[in-house]
Backbone as JSON, one array per atom type, in Angstrom:
{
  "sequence": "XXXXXXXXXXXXXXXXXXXXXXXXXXXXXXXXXXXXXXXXXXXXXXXXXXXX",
  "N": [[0.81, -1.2, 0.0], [2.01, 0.96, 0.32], [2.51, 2.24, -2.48], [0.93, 4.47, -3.31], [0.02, 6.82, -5.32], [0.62, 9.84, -5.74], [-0.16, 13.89, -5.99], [2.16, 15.83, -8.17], [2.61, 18.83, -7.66], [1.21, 19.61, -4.8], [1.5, 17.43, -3.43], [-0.53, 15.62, -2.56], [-2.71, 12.78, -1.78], [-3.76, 11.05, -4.75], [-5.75, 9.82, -4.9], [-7.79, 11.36, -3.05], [-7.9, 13.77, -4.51], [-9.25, 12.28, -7.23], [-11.55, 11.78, -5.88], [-13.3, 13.71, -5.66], [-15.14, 14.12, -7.48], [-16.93, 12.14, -7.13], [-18.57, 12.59, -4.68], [-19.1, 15.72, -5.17], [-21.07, 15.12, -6.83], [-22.25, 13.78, -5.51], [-24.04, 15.37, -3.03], [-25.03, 17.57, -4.62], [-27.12, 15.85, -5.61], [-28.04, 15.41, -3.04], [-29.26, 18.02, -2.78], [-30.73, 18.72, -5.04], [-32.99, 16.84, -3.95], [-33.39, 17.91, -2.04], [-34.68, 20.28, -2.72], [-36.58, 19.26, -4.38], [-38.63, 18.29, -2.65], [-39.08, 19.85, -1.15], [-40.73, 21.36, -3.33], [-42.58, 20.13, -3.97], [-43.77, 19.63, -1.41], [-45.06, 22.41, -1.64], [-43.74, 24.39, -0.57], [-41.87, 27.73, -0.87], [-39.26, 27.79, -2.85], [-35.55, 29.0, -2.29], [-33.73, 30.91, -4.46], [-30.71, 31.3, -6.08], [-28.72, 34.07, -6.71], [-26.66, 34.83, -9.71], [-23.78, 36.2, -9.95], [-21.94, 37.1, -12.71]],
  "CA": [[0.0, 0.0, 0.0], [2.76, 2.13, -0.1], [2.66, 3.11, -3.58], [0.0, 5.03, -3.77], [0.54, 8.24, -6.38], [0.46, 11.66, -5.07], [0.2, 15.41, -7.45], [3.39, 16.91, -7.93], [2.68, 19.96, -6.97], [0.64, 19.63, -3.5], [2.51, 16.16, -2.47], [-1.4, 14.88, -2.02], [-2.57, 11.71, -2.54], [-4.56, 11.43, -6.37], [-7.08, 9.44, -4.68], [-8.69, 12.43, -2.87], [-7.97, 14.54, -5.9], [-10.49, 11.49, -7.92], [-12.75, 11.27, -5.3], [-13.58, 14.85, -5.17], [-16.08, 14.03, -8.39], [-18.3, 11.65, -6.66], [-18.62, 13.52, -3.74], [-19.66, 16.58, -5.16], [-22.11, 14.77, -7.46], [-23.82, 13.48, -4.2], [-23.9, 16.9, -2.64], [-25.67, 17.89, -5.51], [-28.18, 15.26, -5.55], [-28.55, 15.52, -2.19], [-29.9, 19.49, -3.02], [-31.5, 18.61, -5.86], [-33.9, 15.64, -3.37], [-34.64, 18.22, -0.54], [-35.87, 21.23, -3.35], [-37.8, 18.82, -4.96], [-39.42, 17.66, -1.59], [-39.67, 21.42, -0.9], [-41.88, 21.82, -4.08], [-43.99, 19.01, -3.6], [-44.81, 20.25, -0.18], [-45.24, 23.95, -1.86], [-42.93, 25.45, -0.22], [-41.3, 28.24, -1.96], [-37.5, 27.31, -3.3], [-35.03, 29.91, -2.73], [-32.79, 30.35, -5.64], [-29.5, 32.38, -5.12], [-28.47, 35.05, -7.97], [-25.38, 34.39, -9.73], [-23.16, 37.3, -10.5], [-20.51, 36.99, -13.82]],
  "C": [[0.85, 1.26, 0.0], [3.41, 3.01, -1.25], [1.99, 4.0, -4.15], [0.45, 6.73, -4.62], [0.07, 9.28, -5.34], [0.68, 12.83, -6.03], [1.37, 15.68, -6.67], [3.78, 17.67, -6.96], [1.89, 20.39, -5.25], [1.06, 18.39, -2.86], [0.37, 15.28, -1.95], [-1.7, 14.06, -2.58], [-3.68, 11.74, -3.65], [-6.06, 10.87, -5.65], [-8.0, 10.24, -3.58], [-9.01, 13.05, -3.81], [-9.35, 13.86, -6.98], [-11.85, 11.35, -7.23], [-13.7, 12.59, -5.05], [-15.19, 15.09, -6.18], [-17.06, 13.73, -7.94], [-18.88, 11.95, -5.53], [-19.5, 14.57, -4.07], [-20.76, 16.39, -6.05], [-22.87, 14.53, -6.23], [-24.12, 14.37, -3.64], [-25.03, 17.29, -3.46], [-27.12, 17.44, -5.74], [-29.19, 15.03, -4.46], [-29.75, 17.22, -1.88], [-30.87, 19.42, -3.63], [-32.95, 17.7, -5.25], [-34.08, 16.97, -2.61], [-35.09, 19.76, -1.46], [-36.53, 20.85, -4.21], [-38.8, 18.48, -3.65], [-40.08, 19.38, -1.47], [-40.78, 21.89, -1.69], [-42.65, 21.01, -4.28], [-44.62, 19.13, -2.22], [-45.56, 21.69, -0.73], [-45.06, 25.09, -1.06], [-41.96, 26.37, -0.85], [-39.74, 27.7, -2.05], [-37.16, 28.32, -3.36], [-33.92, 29.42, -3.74], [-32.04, 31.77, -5.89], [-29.22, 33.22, -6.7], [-26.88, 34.79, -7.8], [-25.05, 35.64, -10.25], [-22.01, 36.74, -11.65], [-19.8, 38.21, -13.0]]
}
């Protein structure tokens, strides 16, 4: 187990760096499940303004 790769430039190991995908997909889905619950109760959904 001690070969595990690490980036270059931050010395960390890749397999945080890979795991950072499916993570923030569940995150996501987890948002996406409680403002659909929110609008099937009919409760209003806030929804944040994006600035460029």
């Amino acid at each position: 187990m001690g070969t595990m790769q690490t980036s270059p430039s931050l010395s960390i190991p890749l397999a945080i760096v890979y795991l950072s995908v499916p993570v923030g997909f569940a995150f996501t889905m987890v948002r996406l499940i409680q403002n659909n619950i929110k609008r099937f109760k009919g409760i209003e959904v806030e929804r944040e303004e994006t600035t460029l």
